[in-house]
C-alpha positions as MATLAB code, in Angstrom:
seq = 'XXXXXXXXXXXXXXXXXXXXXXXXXXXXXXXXXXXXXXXXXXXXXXXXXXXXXXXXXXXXXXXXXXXXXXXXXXXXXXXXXXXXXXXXXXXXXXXXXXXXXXXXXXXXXXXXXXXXXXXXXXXXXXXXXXXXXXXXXXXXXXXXXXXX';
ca = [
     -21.252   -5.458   -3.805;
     -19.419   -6.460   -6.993;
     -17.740   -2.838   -7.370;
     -16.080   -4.581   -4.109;
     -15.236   -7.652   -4.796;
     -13.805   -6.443   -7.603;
     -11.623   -3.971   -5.874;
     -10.682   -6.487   -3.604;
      -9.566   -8.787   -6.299;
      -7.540   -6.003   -7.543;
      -5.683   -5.354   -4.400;
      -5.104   -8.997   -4.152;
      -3.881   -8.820   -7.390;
      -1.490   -6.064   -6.631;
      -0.361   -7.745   -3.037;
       0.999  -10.453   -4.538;
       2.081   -9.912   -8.065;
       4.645   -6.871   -6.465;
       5.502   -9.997   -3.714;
       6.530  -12.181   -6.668;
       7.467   -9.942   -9.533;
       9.590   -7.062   -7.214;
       9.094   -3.274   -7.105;
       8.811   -1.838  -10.182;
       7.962   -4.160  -11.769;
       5.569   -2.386  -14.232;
       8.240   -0.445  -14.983;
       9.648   -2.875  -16.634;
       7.122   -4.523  -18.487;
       6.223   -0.884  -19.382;
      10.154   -0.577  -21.244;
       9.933   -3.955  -22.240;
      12.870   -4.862  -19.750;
      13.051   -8.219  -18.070;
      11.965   -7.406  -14.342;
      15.145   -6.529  -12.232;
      13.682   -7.650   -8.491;
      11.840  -10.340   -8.779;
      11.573  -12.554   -5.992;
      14.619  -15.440   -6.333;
      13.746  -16.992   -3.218;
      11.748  -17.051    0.237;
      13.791  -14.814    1.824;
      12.716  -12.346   -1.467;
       9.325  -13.256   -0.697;
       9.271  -12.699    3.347;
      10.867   -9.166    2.828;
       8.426   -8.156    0.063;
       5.276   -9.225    2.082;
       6.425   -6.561    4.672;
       7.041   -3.195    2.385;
       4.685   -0.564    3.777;
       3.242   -0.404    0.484;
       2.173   -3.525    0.279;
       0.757   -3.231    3.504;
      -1.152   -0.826    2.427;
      -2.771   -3.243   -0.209;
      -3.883   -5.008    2.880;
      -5.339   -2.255    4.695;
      -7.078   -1.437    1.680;
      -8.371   -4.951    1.366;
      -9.456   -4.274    4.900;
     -11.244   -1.285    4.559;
     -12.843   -2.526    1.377;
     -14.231   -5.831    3.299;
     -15.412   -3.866    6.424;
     -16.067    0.492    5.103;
     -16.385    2.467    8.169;
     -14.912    6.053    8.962;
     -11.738    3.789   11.236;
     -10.998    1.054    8.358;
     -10.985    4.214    5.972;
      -8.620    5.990    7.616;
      -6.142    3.797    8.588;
      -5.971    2.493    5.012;
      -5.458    6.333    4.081;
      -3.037    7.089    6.559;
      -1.294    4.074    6.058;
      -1.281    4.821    2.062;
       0.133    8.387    2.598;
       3.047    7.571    4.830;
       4.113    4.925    2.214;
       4.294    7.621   -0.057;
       5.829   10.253    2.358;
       8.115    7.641    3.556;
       9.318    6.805   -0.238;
      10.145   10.245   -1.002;
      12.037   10.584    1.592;
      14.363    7.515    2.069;
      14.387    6.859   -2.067;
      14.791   10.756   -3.394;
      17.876    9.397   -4.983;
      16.619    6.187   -6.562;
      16.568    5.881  -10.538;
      12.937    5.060  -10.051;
      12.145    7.640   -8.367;
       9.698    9.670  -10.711;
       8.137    6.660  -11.894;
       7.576    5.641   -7.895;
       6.289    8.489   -7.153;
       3.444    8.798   -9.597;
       2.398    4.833   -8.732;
       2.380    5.560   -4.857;
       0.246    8.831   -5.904;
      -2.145    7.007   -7.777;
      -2.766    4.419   -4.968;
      -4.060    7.554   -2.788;
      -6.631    8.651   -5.891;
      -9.344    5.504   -5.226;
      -9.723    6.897   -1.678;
     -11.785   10.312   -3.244;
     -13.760    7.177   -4.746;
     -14.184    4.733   -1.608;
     -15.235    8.049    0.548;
     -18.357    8.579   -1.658;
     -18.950    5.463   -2.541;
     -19.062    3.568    0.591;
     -20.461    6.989    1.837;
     -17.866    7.662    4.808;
     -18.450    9.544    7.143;
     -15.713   10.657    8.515;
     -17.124   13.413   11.462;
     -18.374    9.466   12.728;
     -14.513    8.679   13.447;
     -13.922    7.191   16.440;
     -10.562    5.760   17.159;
     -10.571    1.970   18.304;
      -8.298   -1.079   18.552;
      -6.945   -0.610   14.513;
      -6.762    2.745   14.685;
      -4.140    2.052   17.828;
      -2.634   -0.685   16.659;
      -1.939    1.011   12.767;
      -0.463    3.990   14.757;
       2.164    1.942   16.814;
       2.659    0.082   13.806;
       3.611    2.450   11.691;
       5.543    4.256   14.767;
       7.754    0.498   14.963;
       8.028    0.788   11.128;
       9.583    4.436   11.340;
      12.166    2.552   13.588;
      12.933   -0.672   11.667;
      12.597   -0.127    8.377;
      16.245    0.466    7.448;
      16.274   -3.890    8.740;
      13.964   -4.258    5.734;
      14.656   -2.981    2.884;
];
């Protein structure tokens, strides 16, 4: 139970230090550059809060607080298409490498959880979140372009 909390507090960690410091922001700190996108405002903040990568912090969270086959994969799935999605709208960004390896990284932990938390995933059985993360990532396919 501590490995979780701990994981959670992580993810927390994560969620909100990207909604405050910007994308990249490690990046930065990494070069020893002041941070280039951090939030100046609420509008800053609103916008952040709603990057599919963040998201996925929350699903994460989610899965981590309740670890069943559904929670599991929707955090996954929702993981993966931030990283699909990234390489293909940013493929021209100057962060590009450096984004690519972070959203990569995100999808390691999930060899972890699976053993961990001892998933089963033959026990999969598609319910309300699996629906809902499907039509939400379906509306996010659509509006994104409004976001970012």
């Amino acid at each position: 139970m501590i490995v979780t909390k701990i994981l959670i507090a992580i993810y927390i960690f994560l969620y909100i230090s990207h909604i405050i410091l910007g994308p990249y922001y490690y990046t930065f700190l990494i070069k020893n550059q002041p941070i280039k996108y951090k939030s100046k405002n609420i509008v800053d903040v609103l916008k952040y809060m709603i990057y599919i990568t963040y998201i996925s912090f929350l699903f994460t969270i989610y899965f981590l607080y309740n670890p069943n086959p559904e929670t599991f994969i929707c955090a996954f799935i929702v993981t993966l298409y931030a990283l699909i999605s990234y390489i293909i709208i940013y493929k021209n960004s100057e962060y590009f490498i450096e984004s690519i390896i972070l959203h990569s990284i995100l999808l390691i932990p999930f060899i972890f959880y699976k053993f961990y938390y001892n998933i089963q995933l033959n026990k999969f059985k598609p319910r309300f979140l699996t629906y809902f993360t499907i039509i939400f990532l379906i509306i996010y396919s659509f509006i994104y372009k409004y976001i970012y």
